[in-house]
N, C-alpha and C positions, 0 to 999 in steps of 0.2 A: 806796387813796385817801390821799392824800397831802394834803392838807388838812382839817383838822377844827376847824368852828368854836364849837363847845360850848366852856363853859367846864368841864361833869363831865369824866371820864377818858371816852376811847372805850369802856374795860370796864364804864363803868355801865349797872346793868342799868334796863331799862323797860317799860312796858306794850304791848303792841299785840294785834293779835286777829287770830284765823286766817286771816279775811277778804281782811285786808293780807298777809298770806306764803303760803298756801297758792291762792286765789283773785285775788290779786292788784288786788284793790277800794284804790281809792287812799285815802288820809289825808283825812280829811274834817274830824276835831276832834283836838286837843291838848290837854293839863291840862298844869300845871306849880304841883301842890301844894305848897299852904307847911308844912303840919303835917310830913311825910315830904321832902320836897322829889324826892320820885317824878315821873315823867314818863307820861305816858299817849296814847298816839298809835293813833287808832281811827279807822275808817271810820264810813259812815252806816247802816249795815245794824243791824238789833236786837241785841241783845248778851247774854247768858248768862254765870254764872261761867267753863260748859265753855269759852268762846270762850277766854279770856285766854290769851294768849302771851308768856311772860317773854326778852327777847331783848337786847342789849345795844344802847346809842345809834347807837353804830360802826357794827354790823353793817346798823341798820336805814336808817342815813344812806346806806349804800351801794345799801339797796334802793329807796330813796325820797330823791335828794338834796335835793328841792325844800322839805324838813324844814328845811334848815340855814338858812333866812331867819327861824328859829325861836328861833335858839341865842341872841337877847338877850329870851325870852320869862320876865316875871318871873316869879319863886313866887308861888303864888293866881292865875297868869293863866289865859287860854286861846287856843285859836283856831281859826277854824271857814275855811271854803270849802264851796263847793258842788260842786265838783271840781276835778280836778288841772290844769288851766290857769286857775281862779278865782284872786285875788287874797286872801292871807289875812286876813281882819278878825278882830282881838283886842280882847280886853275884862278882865274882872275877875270872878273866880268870887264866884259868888254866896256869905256867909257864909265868906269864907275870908279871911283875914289876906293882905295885898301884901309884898312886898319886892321894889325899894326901896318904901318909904309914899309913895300919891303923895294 
């Protein structure tokens, strides 16, 4: 892939859950914390420590490009869909600091 539109390196690493790579359940919500400035990309299915899957942004945009209308999602935000043809709607994590401050 020859296009990447994050502004992290392709090698940073992120969240995601079995669900999404072994199962194949699409992206349903995103984090993008401000404390860590971590990424968290999870399906809708219940979730467990065991679930987490540490995987780089790169690799994951490769498995899921429809992520990359993502890449200007602030720190403290989110965003949800109710599946993978749904239009993503974002907002502002609850108790968690924005950047930029809007």
């Amino acid at each position: 892939m020859a296009y990447y539109p994050f502004s992290e390196r392709k090698g940073m690493l992120c969240f995601t859950c079995c669900h999404v790579l072994e199962d194949n359940k699409p992206i349903t919500f995103v984090t993008h914390h401000f404390d860590d400035n971590n990424w968290q990309f999870l399906c809708n299915s219940e979730h467990t420590d065991a679930d987490a899957v540490i995987i780089s942004i790169g690799e994951l945009l490769e498995i899921d490009p429809s992520i990359e209308k993502l890449c200007d999602l602030p720190v403290g935000g989110f965003a949800t869909r109710k599946n993978k043809n749904a239009k993503w709607m974002t907002g502002q994590l609850p108790d968690e600091k924005s950047y930029p401050v809007r």
